[in-house]
N, C-alpha and C positions, 0 to 999 in steps of 0.2 A: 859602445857606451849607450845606456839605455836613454832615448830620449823623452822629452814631458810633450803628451802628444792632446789634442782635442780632437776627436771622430766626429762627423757630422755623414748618418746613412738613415736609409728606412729601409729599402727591401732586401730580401732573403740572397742576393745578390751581392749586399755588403757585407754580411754575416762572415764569411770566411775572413777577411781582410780585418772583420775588428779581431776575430778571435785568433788569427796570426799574429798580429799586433801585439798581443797582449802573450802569449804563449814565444813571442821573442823577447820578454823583458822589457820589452817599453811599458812607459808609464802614460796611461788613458786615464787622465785628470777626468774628464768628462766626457758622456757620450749623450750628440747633439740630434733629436730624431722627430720625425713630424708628432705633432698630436693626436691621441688613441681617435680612432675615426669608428662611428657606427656603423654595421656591417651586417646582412640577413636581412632574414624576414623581421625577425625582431628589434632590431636596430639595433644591438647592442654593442657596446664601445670591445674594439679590436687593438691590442699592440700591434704595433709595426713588429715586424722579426727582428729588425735589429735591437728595438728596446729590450723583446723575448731574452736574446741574446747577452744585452747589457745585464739584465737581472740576474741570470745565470752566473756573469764573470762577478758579483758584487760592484761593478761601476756606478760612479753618479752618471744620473738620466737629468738632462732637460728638455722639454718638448712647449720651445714658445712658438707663439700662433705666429709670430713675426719676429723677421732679426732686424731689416734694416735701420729702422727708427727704433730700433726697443733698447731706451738707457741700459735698468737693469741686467740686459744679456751682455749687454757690451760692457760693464763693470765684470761683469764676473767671470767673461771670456779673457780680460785685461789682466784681473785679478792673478790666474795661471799662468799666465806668461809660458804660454807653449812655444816648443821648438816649431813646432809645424802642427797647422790645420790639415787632416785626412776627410777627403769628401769624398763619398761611394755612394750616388744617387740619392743624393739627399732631397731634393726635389725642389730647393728654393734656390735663389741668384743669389750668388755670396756676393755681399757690399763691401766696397771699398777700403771702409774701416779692417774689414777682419782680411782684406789681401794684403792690407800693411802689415798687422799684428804680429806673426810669428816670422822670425830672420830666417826661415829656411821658404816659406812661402806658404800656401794653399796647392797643399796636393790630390790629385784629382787622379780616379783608376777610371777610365772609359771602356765600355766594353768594345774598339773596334780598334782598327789600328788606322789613328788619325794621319791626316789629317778626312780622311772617308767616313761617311755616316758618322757625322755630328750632327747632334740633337738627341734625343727623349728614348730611342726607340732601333737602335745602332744593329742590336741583335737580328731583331724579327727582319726590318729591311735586310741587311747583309744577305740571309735563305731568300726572301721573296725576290731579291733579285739576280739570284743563283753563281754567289759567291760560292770557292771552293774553297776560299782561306780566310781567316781572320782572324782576330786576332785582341789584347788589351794593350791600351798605352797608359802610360802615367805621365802626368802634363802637371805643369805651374799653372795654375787658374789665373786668367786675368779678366777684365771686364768684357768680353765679351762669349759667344756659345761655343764652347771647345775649342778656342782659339788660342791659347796659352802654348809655350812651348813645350815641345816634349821631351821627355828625361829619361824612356825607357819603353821599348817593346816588346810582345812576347808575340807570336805566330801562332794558328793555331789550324789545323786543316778543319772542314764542315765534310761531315758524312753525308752520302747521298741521303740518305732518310733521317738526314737530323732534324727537329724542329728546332722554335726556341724551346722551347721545354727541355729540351734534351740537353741542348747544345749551351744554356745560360747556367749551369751547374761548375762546366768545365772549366769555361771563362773565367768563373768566380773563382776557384780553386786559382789556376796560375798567375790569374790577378792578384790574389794573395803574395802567392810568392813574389810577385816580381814589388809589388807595393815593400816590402820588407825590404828587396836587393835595393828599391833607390833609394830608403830611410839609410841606408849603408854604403850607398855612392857617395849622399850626399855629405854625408858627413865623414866621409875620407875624403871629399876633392876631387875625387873620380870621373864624374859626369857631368861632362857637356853641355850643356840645353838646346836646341835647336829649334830656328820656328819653323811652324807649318807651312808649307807652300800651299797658301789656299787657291792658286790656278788649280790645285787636283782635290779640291774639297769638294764631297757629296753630302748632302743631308739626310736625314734619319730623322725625320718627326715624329711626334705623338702620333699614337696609331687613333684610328676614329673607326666606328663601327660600320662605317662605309666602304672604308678599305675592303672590309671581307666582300662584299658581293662581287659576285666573281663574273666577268666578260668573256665568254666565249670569242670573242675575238681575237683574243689572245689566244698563242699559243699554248700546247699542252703541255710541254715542259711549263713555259713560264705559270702557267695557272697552277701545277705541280707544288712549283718553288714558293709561289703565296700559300697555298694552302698550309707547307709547311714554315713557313715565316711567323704565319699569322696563328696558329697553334699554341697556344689552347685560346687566345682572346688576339683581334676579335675574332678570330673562326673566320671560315668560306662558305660562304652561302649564297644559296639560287632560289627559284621558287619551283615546286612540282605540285600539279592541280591547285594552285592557287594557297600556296600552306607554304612555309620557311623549311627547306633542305639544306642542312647543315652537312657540305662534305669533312670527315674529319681525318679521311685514309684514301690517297689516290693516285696511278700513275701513269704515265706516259704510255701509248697503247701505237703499234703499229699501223691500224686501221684506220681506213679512210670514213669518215662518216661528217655528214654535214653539219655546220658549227650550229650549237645546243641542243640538235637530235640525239635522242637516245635509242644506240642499240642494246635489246635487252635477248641474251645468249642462254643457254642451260645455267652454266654456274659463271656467267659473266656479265655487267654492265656495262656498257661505254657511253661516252659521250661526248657528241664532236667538237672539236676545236680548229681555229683556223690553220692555214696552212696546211690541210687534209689531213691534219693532225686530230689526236681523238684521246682521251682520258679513261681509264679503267676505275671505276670507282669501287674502292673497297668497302669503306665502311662508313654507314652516312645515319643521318638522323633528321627522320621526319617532323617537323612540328608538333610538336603533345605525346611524341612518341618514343620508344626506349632506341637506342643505339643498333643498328641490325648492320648485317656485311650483305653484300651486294646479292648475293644468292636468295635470304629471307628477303631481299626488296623484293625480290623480280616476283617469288612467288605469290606475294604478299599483295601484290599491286598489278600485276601484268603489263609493263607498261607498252603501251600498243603501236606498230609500227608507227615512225612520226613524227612520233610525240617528242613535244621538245620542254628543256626545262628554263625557267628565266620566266617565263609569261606571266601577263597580271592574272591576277582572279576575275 
């Protein structure tokens, strides 16, 4: 039986899930999405993809600067009397008011398999700290971060050379599906809820542009696994001659070479990391400069027994 549902997403991340939603005969009263934000050089006002999205299906769009105290939202979220609130990164703290609202609850798709990397940023962490599996959960939202019970899993393996780029497409896709299977647990009786053992809860925060600079202390897997965690934002990045080296393609090298030196080979770059471990770098970009593979660096640059990268200007 088709339920009366309110969405509340904004990235390209929840797109699948509204448009499964709606392509299973539920009814999407309203879909709830942040405010068009300025974007470029221009500054010019950007939809979210999920609004993109809304517009395409014919749905009602609301985009308020605020829900907690906002009367208005709250009359006309009331007004629907939804079966269930759907949240897919919507990016604000759902208030108390609206976890009461709907008898099925606030249902919430995370991209990991909780109770692990809760917070902002579940994907990128998972690769940068060289998970092999992962996974979405669908959780009852309560007051506090990812902490609600869960209502359903899906497994998902990480390819060695996955980023988030790659790997946040997938997620979203069986996210979908599994977000439909618990709208039809729930409403048969089916499912269980169970809470999180947060003794085995890891965090996943907001990523910050600092994350990328990368520590040759680290190992060259582990440096490996950030590069691709952190892919496409914020990037891995070091310094060469005094200028931002953005690694964007890299991997785990047999060779011994001392951490942040660089060996530079006919058609090969390394560069050392600890545990006499050492980086192969594929494809990097220099500050002001176009994207090249490691072969255009070397010839381009020579870079000279020694030389290491990280250093100030």
């Amino acid at each position: 039986m088709p339920l009366n549902l309110i969405f509340c997403g904004t990235p390209r991340f929840a797109v699948p899930t509204l448009e499964k939603l709606v392509a299973s005969g539920h009814r999407v009263h309203l879909v709830v999405t942040q405010p068009d934000r300025p974007k470029g050089r221009g500054l010019e006002l950007v939809q979210s993809p999920v609004k993109e999205s809304a517009l395409k299906l014919n749905l009602s769009i609301t985009q308020p600067d605020r829900i907690k105290t906002n009367d208005e939202f709250r009359a006309q979220l009331t007004a629907l009397k939804p079966d269930a609130i759907i949240v897919v990164g919507y990016g604000r703290i759902i208030p108390h008011w609206m976890l009461d609202l709907p008898p099925l609850g606030n249902i919430n798709l995370h991209a990991s398999l909780l109770p692990k990397y809760r917070g902002a940023a579940p994907i990128q962490w998972s690769i940068a700290n060289g998970e092999t599996v992962t996974g979405v959960t669908t959780m009852r939202i309560d007051a506090g971060l990812d902490t609600g019970d869960i209502l359903q899993q899906q497994q998902l393996a990480i390819a060695p050379n996955d980023t988030a780029e790659t790997l946040a497409p997938r997620l979203a896709a069986i996210g979908a599906d599994l977000m439909v299977e618990t709208l039809r647990a729930l409403q048969s009786g089916t499912i269980q809820p169970h809470p999180q053992d947060n003794a085995q809860a890891t965090l996943a925060p907001i990523l910050k542009k600092e994350d990328g600079l990368i520590d040759f202390s680290r190992s060259a897997t582990d440096i490996s696994n950030r590069i691709r965690g952190f892919h496409p934002w914020p990037g891995a990045h070091t310094k060469f001659r005094g200028k931002t080296l953005q690694i964007i393609k890299a991997r785990p090298a047999p060779d011994a070479v001392p951490p942040s030196e660089l060996l530079a080979q006919a058609d090969r770059l390394l560069v050392g990391c600890a545990h006499n471990t050492s980086l192969e770098l594929l494809e990097i970009q220099l500050e002001g400069k176009k994207r090249s593979s490691a072969p255009d660096f070397v010839r381009g640059y020579r870079p000279h027994p020694g030389e290491k990268l990280g250093l100030p200007s």
